[in-house]
VODO-635610 format. One record per residue: residue number from 1; residue in one letter; x, y, z of N, C-alpha, C, O in turn. Coordinates in steps of 0.001 Angstrom, whole numbers, plus 500000, padded with zeros to 6 digits. Atoms other than C-alpha are relative to their C-alpha. Last residue first. Layout:
BEGIN
[rec NUM,A,[X,Y,Z],[X,Y,Z],[X,Y,Z],[X,Y,Z]]
...
END
This chain:
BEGIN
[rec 138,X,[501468,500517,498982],[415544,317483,840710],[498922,499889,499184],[497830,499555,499644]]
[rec 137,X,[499017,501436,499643],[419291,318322,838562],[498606,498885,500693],[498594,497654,500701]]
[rec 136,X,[499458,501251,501545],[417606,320548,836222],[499881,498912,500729],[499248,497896,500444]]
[rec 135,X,[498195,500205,500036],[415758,322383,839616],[500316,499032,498748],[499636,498049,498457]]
[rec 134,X,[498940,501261,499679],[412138,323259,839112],[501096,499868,499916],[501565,500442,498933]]
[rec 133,X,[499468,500163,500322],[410707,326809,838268],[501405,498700,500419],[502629,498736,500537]]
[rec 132,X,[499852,499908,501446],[407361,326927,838539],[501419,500318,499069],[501412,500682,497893]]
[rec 131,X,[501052,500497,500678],[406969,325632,841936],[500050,499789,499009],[499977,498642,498568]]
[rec 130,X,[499576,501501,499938],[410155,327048,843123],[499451,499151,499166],[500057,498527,498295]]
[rec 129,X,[499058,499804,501273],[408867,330578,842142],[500729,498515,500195],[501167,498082,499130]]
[rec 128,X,[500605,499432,501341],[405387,329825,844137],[500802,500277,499044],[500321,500348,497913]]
[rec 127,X,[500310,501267,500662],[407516,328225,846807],[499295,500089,498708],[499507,499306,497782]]
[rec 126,X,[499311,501286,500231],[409496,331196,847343],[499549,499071,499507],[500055,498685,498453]]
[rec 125,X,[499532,499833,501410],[406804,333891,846759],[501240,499155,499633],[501564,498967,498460]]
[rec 124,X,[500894,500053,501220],[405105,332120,849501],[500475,500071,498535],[500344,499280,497600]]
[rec 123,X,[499929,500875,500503],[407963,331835,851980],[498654,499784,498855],[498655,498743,498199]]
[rec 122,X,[500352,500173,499540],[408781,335914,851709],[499804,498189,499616],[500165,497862,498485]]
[rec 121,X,[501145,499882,500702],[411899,336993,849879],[498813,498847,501174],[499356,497911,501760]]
[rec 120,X,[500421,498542,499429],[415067,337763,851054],[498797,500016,499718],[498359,501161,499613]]
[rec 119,X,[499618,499501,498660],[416684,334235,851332],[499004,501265,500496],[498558,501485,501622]]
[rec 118,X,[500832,500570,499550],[415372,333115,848150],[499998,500154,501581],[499093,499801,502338]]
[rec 117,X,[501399,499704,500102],[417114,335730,846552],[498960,499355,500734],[497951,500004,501010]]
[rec 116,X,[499623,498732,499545],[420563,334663,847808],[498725,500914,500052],[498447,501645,501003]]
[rec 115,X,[499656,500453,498177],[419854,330892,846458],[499819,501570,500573],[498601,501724,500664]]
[rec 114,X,[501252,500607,499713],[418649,332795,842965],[499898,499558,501801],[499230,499998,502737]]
[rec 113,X,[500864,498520,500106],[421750,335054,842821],[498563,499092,499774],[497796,499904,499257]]
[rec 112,X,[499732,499929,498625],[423749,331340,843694],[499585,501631,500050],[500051,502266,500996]]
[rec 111,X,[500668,500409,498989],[421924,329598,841024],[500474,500291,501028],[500184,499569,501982]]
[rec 110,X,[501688,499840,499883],[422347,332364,838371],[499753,499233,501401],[499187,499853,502301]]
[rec 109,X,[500390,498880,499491],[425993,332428,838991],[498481,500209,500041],[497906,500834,500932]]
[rec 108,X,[499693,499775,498232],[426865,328950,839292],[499168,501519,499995],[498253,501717,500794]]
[rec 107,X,[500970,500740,499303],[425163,329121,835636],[499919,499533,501715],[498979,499257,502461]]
[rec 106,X,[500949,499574,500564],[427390,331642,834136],[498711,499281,501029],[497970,499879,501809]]
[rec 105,X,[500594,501025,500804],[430706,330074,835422],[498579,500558,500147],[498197,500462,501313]]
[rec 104,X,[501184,501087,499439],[432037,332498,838129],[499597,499724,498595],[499595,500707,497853]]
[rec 103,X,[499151,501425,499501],[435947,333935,837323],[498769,498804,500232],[498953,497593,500360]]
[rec 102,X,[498821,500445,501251],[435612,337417,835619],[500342,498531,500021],[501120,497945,499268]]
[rec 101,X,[501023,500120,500499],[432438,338239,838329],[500962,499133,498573],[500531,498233,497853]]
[rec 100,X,[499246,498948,501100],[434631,337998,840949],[498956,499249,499186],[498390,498180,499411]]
[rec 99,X,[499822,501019,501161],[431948,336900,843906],[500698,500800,498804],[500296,501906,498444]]
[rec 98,X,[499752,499111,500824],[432317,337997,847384],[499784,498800,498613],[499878,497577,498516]]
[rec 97,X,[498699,500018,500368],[430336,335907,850363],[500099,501176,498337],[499147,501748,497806]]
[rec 96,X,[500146,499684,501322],[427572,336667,852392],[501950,499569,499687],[503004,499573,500323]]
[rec 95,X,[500227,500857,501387],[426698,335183,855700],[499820,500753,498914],[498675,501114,498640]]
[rec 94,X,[501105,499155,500563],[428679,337615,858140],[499374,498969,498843],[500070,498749,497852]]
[rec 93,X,[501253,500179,499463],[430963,336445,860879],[498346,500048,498855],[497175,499842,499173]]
[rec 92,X,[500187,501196,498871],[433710,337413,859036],[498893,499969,501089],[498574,501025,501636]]
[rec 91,X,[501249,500862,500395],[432735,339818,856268],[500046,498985,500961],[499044,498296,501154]]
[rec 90,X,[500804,498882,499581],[435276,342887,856955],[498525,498979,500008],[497423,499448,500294]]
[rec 89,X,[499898,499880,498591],[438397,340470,856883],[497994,500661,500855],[497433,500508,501940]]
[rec 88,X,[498864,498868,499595],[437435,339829,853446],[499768,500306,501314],[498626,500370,501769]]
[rec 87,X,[500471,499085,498841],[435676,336724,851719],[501533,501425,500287],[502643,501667,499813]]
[rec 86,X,[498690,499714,499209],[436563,334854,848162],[499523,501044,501310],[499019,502090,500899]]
[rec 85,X,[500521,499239,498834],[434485,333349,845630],[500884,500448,501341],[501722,499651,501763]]
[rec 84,X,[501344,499612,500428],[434997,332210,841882],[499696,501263,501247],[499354,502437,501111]]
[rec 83,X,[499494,499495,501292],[438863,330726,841859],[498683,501355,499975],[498970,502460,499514]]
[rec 82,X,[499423,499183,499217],[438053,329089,845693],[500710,501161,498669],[501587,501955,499011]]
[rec 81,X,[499740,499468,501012],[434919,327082,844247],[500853,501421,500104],[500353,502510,499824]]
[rec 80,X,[500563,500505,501299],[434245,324435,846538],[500755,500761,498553],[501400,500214,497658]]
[rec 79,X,[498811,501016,500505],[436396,325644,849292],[499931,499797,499078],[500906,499902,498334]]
[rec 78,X,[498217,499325,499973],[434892,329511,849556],[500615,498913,499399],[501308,499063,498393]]
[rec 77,X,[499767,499269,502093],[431340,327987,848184],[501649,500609,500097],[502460,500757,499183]]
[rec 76,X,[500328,501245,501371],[431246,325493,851126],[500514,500761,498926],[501345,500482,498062]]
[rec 75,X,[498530,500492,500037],[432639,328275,853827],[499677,498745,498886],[500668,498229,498371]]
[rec 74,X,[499391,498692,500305],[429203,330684,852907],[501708,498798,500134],[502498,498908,499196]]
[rec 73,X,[500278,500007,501636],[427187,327424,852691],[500781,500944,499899],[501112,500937,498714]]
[rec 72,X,[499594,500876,500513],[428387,326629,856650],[500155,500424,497958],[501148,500298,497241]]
[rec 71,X,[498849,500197,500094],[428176,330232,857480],[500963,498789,499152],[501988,498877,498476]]
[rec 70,X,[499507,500133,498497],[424414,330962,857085],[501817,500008,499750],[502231,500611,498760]]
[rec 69,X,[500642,500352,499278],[422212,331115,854082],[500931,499145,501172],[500806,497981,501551]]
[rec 68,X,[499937,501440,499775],[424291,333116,851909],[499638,499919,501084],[499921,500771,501926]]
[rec 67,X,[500059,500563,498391],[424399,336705,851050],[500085,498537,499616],[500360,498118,498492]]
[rec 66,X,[501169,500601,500376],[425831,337878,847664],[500073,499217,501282],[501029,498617,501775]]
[rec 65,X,[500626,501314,498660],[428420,340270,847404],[498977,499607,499422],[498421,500007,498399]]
[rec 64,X,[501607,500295,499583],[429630,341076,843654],[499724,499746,501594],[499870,498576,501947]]
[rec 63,X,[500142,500732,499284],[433374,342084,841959],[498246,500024,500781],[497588,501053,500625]]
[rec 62,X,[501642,499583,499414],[433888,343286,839267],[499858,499208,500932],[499979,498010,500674]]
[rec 61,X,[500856,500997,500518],[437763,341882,838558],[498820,501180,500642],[499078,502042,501482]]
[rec 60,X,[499709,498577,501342],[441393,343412,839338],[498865,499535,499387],[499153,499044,498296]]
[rec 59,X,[499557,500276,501247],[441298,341188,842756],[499341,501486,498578],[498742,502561,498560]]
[rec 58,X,[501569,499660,500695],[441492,343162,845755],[499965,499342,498633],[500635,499934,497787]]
[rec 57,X,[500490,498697,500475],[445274,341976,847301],[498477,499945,499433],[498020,498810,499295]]
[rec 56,X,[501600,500578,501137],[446239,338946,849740],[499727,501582,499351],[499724,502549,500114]]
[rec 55,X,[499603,500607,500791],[449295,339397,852200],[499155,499349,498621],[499280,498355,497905]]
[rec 54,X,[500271,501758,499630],[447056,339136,855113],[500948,499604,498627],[500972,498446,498210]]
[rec 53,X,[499521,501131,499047],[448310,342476,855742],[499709,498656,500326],[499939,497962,501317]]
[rec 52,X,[498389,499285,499955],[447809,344151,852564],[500674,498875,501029],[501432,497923,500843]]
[rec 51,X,[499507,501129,501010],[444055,342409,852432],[501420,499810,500229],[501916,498718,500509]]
[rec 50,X,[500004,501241,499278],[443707,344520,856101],[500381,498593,499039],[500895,497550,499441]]
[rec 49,X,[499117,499874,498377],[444998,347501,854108],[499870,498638,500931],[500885,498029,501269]]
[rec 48,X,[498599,499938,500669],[442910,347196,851138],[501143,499398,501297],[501563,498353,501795]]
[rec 47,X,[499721,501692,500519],[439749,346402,853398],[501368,500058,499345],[502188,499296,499857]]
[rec 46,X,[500235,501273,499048],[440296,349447,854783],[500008,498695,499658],[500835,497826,499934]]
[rec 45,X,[499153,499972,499204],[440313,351632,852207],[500675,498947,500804],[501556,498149,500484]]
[rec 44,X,[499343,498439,499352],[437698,350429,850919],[501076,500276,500518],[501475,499348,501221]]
[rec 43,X,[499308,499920,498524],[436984,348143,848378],[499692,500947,500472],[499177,501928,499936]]
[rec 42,X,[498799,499244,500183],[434283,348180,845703],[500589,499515,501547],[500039,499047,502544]]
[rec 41,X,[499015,499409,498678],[431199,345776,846090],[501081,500438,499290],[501391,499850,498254]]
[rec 40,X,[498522,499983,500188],[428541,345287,843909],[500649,500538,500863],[500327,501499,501562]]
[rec 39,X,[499520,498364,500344],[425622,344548,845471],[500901,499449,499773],[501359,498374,500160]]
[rec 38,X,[498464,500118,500460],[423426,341015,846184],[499901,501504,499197],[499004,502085,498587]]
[rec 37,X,[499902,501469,500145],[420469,339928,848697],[501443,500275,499041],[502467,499656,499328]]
[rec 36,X,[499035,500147,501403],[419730,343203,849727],[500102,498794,500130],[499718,498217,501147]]
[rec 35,X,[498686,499329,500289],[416519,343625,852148],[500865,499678,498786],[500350,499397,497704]]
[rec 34,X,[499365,500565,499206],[413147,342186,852991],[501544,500454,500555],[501999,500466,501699]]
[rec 33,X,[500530,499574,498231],[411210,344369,851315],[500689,499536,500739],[500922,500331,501649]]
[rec 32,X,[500928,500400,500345],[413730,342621,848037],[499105,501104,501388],[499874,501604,502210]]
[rec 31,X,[500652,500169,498336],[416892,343949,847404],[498274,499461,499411],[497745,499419,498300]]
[rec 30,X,[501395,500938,500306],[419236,344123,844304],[499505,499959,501479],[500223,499901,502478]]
[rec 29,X,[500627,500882,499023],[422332,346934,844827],[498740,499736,499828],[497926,500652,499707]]
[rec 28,X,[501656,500716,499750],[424174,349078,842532],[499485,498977,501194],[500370,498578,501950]]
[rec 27,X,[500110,501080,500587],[427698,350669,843782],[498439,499763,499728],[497586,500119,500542]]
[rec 26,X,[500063,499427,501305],[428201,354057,845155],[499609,498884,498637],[499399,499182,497462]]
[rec 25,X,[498406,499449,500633],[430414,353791,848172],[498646,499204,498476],[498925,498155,497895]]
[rec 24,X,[498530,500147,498851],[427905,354247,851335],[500896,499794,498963],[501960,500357,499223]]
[rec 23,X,[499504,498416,499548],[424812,355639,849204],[501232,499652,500477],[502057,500546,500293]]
[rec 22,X,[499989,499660,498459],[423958,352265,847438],[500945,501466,500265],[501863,501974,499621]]
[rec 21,X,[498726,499801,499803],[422307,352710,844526],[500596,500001,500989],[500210,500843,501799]]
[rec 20,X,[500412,498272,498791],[418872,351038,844414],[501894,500082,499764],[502669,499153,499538]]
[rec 19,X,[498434,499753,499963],[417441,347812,842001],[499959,501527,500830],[499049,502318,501076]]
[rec 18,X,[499728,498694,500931],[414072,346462,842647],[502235,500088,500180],[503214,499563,500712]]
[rec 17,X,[498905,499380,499654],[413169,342961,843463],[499969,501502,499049],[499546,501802,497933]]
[rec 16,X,[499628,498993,499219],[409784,341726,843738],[501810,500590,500399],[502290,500862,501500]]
[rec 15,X,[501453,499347,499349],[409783,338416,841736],[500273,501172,500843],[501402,501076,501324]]
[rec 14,X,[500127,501196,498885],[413588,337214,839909],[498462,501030,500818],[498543,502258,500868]]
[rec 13,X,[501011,500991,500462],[414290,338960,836615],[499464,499196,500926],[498979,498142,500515]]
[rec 12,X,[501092,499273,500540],[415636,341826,838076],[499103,499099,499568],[497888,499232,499718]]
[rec 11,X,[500665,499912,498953],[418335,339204,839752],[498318,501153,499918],[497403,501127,500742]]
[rec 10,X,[500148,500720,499412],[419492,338155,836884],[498769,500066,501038],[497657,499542,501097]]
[rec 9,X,[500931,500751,500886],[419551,340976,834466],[498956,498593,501103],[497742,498392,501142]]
[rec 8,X,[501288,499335,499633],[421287,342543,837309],[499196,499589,498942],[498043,499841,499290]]
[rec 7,X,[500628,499988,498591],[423631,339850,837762],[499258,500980,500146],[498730,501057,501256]]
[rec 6,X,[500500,500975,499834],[424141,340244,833969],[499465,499264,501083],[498557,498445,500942]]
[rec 5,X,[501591,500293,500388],[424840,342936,833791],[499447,499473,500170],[498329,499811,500559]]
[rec 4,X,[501175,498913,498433],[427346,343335,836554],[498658,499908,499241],[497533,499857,499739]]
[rec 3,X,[499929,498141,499508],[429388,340956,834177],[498838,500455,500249],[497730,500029,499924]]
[rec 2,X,[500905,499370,499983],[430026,337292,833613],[500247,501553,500015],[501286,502212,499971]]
[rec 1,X,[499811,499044,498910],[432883,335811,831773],[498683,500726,500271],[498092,501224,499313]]
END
């Protein structure tokens, strides 16, 4: 099981990121100059209520956003891995998806707080952390 540490272990360990609290409900948040790439998310209100009426509740888990590079990869990781990642009315349109932290496999989680990072970060310090850190599978 992961936990919040560990996505900030994660993502601290990744080039120019700092950590920041967010002011709007209180959670940590990783960013780069560029912006956030992944916060913990709480509900709100609101989301409760719109879950309510889809018949769907907040799971009982830490939960994480984490952007994603457009829609398609944001509906890939929903089918792919529908135990791990899960959206909310309040995210449609929006490339990021949620991640329970009680449910993602250790190593999904690094490479999708790496993917998410590579998003916010300029293409230099991309290929320069690419460079020196090759893919297993490549």
């Amino acid at each position: 099981m992961a936990t919040l540490d560990d996505v900030r272990a994660l993502a601290l360990g990744l080039p120019g990121v700092i950590e920041q609290v967010d002011g709007h409900r209180g959670g940590a948040s990783w960013r780069t100059p560029a912006g956030a790439f992944a916060w913990e998310r709480r509900p709100s209100g609101r989301d409760l209520e719109q879950l309510a009426a889809l018949g769907r509740e907040w799971p009982d888990a830490v939960v994480v956003g984490l952007r994603t590079d457009g829609q398609q990869v944001k509906q890939a990781l929903l089918e792919t891995y529908p135990g791990a990642f899960f959206t909310i009315p309040h995210f449609d349109g929006y490339p990021a998806v949620l991640v329970r932290l009680d449910a993602i496999d250790p190593l999904l989680l690094r490479e999708v707080v790496t993917d998410a990072w590579l998003l916010k970060v300029g293409k230099r310090t991309a290929n320069e952390w690419l460079a020196a850190h090759p893919s297993p599978a490549g």
